[in-house]
N, CA and C atoms as a LAMMPS dump frame, in Angstrom:
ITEM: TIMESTEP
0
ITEM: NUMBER OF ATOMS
456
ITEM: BOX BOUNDS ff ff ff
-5.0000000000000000e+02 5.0000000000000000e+02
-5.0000000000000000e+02 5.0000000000000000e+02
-5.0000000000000000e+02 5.0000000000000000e+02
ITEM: ATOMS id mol type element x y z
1 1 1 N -19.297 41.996 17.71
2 1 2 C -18.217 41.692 16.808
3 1 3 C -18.385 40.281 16.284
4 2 1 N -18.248 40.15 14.776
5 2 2 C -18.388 38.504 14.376
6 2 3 C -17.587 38.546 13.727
7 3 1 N -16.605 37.495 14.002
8 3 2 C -15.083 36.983 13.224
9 3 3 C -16.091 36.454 12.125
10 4 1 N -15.202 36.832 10.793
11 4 2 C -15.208 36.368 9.873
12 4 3 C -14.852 34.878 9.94
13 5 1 N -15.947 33.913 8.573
14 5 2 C -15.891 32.444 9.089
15 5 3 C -14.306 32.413 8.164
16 6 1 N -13.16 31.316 8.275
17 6 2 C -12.158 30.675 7.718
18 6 3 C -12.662 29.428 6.598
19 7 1 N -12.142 30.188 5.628
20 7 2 C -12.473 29.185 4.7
21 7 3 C -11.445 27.977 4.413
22 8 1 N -11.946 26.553 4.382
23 8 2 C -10.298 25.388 3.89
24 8 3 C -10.675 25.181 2.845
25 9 1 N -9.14 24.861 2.251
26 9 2 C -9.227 24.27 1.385
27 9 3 C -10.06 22.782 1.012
28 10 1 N -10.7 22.626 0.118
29 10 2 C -11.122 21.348 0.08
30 10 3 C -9.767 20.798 0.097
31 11 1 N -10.623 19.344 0.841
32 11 2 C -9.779 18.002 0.71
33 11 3 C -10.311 17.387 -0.119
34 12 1 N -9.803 16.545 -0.704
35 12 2 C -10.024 15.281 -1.948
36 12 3 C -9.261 13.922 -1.519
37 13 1 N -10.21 13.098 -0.669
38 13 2 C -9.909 11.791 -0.755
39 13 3 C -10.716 10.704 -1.927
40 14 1 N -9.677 9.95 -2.316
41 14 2 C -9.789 8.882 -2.989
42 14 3 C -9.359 7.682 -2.549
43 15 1 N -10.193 6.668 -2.366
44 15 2 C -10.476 5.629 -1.926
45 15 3 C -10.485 4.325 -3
46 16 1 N -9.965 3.122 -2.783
47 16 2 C -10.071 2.275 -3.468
48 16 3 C -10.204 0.712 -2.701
49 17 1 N -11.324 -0.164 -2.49
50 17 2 C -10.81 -1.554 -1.767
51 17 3 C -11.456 -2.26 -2.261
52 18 1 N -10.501 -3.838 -2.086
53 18 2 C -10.817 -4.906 -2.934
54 18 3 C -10.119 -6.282 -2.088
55 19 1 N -11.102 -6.761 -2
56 19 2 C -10.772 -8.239 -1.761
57 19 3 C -9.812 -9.246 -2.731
58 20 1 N -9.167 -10.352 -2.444
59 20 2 C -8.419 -10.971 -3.544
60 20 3 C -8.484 -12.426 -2.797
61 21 1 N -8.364 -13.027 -3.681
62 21 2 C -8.176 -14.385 -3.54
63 21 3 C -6.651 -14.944 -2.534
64 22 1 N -6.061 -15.641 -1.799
65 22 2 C -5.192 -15.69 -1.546
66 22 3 C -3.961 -16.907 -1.939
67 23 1 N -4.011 -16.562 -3.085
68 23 2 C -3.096 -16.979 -4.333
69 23 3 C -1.883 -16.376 -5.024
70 24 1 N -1.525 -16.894 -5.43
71 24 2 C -0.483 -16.305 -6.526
72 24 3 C -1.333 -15.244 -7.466
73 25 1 N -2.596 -16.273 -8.081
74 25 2 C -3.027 -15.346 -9.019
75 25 3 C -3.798 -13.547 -8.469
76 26 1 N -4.087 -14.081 -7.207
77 26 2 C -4.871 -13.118 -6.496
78 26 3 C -3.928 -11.321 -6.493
79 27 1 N -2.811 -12.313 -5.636
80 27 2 C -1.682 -10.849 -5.849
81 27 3 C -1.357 -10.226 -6.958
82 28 1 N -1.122 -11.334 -8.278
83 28 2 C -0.82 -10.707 -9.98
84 28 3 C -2.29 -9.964 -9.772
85 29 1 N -3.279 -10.305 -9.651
86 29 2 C -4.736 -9.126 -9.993
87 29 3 C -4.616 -8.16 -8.967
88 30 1 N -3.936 -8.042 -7.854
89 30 2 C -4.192 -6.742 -7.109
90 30 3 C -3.187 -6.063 -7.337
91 31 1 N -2.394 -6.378 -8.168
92 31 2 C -1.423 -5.566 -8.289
93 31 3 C -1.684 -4.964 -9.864
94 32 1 N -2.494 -6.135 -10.599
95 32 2 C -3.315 -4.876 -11.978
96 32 3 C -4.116 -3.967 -11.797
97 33 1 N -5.229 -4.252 -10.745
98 33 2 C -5.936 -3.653 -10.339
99 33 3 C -5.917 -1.936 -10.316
100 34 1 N -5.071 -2.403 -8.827
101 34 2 C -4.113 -1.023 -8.269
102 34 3 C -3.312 -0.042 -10.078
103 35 1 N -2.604 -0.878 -10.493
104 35 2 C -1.852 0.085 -11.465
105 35 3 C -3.128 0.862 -12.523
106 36 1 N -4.433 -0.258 -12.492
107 36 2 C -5.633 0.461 -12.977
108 36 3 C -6.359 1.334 -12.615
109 37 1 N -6.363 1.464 -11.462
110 37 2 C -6.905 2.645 -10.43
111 37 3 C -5.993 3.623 -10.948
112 38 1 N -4.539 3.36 -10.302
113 38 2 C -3.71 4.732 -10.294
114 38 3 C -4.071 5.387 -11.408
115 39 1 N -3.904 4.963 -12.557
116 39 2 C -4.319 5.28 -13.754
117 39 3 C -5.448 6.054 -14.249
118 40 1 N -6.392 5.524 -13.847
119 40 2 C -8.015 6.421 -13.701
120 40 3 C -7.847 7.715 -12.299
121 41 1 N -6.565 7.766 -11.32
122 41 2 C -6.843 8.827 -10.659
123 41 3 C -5.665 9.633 -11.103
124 42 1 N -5.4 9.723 -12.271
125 42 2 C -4.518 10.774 -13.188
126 42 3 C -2.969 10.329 -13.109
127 43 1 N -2.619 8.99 -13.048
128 43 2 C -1.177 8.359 -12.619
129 43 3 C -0.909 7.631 -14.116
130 44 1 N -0.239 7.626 -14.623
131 44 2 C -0.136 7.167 -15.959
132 44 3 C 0.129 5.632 -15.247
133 45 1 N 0.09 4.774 -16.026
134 45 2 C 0.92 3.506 -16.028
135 45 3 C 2.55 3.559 -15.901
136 46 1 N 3.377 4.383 -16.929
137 46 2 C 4.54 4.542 -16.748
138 46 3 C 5.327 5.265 -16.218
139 47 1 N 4.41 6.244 -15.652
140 47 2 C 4.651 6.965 -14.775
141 47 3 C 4.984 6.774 -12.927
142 48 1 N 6.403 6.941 -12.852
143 48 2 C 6.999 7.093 -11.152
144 48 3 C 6.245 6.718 -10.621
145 49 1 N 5.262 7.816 -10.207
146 49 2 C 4.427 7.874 -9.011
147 49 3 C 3.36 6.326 -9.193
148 50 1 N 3.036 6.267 -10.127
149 50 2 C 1.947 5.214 -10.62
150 50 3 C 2.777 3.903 -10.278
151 51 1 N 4.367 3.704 -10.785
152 51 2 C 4.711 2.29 -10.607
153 51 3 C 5.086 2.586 -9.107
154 52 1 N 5.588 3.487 -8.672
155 52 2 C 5.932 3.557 -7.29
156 52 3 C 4.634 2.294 -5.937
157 53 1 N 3.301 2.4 -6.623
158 53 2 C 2.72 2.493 -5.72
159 53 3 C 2.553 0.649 -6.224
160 54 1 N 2.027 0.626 -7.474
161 54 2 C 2.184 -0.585 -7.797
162 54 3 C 3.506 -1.416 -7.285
163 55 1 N 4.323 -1.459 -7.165
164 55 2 C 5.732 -2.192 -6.619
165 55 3 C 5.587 -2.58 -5.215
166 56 1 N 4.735 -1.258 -4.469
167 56 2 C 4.785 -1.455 -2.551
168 56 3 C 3.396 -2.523 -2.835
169 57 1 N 1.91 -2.245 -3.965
170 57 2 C 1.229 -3.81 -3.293
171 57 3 C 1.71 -4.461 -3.878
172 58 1 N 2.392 -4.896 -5.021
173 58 2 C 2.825 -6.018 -5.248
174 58 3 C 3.631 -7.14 -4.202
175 59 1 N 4.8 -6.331 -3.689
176 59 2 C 5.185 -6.884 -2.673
177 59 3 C 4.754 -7.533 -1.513
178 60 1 N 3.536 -6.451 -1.231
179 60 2 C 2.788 -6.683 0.223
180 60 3 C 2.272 -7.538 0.049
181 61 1 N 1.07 -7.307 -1.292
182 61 2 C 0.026 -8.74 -1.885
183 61 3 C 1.13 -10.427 -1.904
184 62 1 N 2.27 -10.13 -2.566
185 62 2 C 3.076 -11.549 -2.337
186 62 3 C 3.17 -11.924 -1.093
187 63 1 N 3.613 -11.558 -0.45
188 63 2 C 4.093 -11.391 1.181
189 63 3 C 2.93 -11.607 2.054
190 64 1 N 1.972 -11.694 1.446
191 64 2 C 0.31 -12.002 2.392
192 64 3 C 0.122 -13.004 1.927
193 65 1 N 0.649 -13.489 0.452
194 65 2 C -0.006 -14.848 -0.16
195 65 3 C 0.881 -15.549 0.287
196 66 1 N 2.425 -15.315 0.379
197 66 2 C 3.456 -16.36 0.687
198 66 3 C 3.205 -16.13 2.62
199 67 1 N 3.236 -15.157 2.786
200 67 2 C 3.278 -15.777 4.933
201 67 3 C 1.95 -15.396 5.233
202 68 1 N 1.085 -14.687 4.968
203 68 2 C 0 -14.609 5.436
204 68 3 C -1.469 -15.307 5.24
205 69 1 N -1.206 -16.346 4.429
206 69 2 C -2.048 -17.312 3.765
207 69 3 C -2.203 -17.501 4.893
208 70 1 N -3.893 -17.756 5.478
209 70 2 C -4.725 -18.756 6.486
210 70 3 C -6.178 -19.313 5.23
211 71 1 N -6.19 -20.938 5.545
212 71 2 C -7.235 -21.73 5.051
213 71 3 C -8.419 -20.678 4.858
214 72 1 N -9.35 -20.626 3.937
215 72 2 C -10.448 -19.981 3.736
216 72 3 C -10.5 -18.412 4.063
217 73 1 N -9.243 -17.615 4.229
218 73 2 C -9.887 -15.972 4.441
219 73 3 C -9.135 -15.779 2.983
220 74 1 N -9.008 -14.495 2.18
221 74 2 C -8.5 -13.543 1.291
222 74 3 C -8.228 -12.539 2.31
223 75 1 N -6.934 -11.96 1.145
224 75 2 C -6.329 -10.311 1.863
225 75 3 C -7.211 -9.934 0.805
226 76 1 N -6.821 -8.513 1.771
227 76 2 C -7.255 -6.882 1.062
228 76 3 C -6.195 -6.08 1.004
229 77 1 N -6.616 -5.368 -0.431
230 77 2 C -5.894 -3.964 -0.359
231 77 3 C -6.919 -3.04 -0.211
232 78 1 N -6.319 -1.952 0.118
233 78 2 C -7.029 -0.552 0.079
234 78 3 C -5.497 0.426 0.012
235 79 1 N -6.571 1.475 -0.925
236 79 2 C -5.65 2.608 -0.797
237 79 3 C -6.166 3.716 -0.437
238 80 1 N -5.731 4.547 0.003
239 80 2 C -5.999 5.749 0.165
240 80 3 C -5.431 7.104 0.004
241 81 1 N -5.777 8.043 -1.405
242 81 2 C -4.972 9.495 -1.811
243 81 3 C -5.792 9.985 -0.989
244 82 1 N -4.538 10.978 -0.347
245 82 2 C -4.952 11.869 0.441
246 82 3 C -3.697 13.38 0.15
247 83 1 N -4.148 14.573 -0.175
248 83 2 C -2.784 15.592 0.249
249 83 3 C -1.304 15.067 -0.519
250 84 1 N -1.266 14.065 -1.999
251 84 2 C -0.128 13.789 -2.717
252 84 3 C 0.603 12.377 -1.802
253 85 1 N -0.566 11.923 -1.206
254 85 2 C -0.172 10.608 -0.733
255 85 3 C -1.005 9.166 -0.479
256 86 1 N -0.475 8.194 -1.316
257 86 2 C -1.325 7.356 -1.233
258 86 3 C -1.206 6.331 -0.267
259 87 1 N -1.459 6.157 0.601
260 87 2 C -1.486 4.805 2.325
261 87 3 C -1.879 3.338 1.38
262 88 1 N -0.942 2.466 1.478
263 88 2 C -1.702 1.203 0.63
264 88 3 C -1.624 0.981 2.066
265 89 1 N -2.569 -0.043 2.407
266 89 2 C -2.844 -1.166 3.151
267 89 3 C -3.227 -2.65 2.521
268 90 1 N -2.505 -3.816 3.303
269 90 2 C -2.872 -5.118 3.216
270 90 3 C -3.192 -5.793 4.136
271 91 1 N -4.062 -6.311 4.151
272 91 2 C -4.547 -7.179 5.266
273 91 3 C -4.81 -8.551 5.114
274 92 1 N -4.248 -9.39 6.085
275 92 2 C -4.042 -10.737 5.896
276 92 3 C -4.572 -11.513 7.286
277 93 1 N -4.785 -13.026 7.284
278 93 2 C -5.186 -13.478 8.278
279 93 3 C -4.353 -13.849 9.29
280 94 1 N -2.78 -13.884 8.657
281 94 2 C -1.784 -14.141 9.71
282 94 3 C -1.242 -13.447 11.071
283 95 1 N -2.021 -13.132 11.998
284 95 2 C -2.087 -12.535 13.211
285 95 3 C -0.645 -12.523 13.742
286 96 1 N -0.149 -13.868 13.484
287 96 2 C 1.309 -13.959 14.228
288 96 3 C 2.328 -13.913 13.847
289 97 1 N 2.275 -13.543 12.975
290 97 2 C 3.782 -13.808 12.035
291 97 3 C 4.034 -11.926 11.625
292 98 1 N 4.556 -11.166 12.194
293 98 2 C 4.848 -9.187 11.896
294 98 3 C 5.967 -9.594 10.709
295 99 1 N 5.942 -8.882 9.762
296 99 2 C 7.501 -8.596 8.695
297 99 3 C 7.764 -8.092 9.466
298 100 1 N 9.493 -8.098 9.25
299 100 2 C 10.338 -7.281 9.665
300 100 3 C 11.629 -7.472 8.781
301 101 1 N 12.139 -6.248 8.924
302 101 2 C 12.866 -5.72 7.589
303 101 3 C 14.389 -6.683 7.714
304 102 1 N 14.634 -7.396 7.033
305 102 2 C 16.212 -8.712 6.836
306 102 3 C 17.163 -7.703 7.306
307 103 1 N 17.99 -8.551 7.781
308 103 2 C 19.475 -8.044 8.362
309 103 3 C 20.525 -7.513 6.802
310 104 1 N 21.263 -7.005 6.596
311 104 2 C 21.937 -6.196 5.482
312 104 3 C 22.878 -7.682 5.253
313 105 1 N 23.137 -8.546 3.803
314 105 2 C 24.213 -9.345 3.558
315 105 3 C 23.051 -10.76 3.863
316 106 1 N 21.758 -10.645 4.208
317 106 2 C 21.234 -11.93 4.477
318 106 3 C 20.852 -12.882 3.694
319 107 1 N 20.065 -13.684 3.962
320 107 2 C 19.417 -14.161 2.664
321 107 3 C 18.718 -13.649 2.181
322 108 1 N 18.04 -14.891 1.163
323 108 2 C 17.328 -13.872 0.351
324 108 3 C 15.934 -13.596 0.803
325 109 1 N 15.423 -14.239 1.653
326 109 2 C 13.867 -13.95 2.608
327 109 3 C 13.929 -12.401 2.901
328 110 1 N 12.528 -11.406 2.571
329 110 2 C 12.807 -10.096 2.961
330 110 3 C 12.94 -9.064 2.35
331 111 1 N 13.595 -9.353 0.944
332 111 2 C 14.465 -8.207 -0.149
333 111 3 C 13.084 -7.263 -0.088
334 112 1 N 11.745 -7.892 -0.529
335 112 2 C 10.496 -7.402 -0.854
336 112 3 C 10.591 -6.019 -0.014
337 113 1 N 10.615 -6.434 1.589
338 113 2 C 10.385 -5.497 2.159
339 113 3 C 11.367 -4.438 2.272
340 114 1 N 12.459 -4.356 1.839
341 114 2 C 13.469 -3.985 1.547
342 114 3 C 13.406 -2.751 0.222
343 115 1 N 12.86 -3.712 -0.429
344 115 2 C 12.349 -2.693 -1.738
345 115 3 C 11.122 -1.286 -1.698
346 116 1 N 10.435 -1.772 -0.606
347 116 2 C 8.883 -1.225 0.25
348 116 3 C 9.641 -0.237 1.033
349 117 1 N 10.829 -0.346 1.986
350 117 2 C 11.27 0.867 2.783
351 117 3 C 11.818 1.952 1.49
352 118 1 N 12.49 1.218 0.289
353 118 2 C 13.3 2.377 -0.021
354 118 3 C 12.114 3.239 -1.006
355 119 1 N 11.218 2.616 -1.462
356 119 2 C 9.922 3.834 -2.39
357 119 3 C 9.228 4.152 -1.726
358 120 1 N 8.991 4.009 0.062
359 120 2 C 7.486 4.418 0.695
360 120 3 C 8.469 5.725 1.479
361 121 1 N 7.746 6.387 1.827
362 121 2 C 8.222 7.253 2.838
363 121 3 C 8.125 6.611 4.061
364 122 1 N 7.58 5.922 4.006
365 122 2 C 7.322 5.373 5.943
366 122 3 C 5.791 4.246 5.666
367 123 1 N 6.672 3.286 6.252
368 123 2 C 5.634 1.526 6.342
369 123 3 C 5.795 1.222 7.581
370 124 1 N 4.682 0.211 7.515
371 124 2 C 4.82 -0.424 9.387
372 124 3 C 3.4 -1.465 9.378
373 125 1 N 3.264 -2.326 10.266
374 125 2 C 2.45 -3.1 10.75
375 125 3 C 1.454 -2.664 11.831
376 126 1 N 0.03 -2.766 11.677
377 126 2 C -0.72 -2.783 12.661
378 126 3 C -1.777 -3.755 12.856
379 127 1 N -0.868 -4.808 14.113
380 127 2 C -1.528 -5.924 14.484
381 127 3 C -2.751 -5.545 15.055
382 128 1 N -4.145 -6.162 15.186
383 128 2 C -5.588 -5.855 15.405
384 128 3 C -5.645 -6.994 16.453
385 129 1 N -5.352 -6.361 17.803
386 129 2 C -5.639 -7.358 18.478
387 129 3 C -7.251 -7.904 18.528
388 130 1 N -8.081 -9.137 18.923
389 130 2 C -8.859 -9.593 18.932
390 130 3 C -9.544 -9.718 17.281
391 131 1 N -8.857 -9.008 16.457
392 131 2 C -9.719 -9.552 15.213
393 131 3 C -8.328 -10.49 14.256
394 132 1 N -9.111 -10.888 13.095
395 132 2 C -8.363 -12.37 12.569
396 132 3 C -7.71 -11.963 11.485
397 133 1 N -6.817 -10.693 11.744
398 133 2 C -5.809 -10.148 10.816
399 133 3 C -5.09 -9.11 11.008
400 134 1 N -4.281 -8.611 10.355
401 134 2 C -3.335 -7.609 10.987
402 134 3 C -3.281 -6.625 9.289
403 135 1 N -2.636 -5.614 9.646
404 135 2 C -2.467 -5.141 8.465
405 135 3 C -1.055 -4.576 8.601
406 136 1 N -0.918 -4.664 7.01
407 136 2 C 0.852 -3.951 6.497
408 136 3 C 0.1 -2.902 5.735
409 137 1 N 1.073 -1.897 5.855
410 137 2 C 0.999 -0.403 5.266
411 137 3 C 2 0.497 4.788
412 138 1 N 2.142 0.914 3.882
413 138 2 C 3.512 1.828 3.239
414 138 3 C 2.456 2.941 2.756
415 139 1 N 3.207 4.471 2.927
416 139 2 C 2.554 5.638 2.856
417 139 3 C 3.793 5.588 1.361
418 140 1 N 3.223 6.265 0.17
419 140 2 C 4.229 6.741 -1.157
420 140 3 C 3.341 8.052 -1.336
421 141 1 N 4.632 9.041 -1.388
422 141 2 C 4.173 10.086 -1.82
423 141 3 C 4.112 10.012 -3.321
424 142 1 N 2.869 10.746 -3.897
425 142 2 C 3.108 10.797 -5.266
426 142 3 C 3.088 12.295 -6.195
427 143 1 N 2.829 13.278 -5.409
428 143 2 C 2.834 14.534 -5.818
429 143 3 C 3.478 15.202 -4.174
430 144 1 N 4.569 16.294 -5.396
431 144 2 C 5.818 16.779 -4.347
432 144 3 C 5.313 18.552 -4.82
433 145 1 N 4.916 19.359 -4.277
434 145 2 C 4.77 20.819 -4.599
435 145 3 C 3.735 20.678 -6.397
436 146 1 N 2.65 20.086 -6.199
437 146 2 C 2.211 20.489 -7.104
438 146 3 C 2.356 19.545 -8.59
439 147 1 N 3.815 18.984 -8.524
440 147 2 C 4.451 17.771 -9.522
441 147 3 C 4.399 16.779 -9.105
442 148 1 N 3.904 15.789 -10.169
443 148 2 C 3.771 14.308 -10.082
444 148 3 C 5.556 13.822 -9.174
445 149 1 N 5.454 13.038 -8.261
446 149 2 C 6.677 12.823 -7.569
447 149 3 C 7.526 11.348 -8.632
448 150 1 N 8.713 11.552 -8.041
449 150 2 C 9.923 10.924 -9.491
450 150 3 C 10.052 9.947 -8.361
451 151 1 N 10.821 8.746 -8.929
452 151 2 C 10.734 7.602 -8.149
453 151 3 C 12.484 7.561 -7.082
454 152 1 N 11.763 7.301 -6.238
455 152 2 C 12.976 7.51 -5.345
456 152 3 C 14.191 6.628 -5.148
């Protein structure tokens, strides 16, 4: 008797990474970058899903240039579509310093990440122990059953 083999569906990952300067100007370019990618992987510019993703690195990229600046390294982004979801990651040299999401009524330190919980489906930090950076990550869905996903 020979079971018939199971066929899968292909998967289709798309991949994107890039180093940046760790500047002001660095984050404005990873955050063109990114909206240029989305764009070339069928995300319009004005389109939800496309600014959705642009908004979570923008934030992150600021948030690495303003607390995660260390003398002589650059962050990274990377993204990754996978299954109608794109994983941004940032990585910065600041080992010690985790975001964490501002108290409700606070100041104004934080809003960023604030803005990152309400368009990602799910973000979080993964500190690398023994190496000289940590990374931030927000998962955005961008296709919901088949349709480009609407901004949440």
């Amino acid at each position: 008797m020979h079971a018939e083999p199971r066929l899968h569906e292909p998967v289709t990952v798309r991949t994107f990474t890039q180093l940046f300067s760790c500047t002001p100007r660095g984050a404005r370019l990873a955050r063109r970058l990114v909206a240029h990618r989305m764009d070339v992987w069928g995300f319009p510019y004005d389109g939800d899903a496309g600014e959705n993703v642009e908004l979570v690195v923008a934030e992150l990229a600021a948030n690495a240039v303003r607390h995660g600046r260390v003398p002589g390294r650059d962050f990274r982004v990377r993204l990754v579509l996978r299954d109608g979801v794109v994983r941004v990651e940032v990585a910065d040299g600041r080992t010690e310093r985790l975001p964490v999401l501002p108290e409700r009524g606070g100041g104004e330190a934080g809003h960023g990440l604030l803005l990152v919980s309400a368009v990602a489906e799910r973000w979080g930090v993964e500190p690398r122990p023994g190496c000289a950076y940590k990374v931030v990550w927000a998962e955005v869905r961008v296709w919901r059953s088949g349709v480009p996903a609407t901004r949440a």
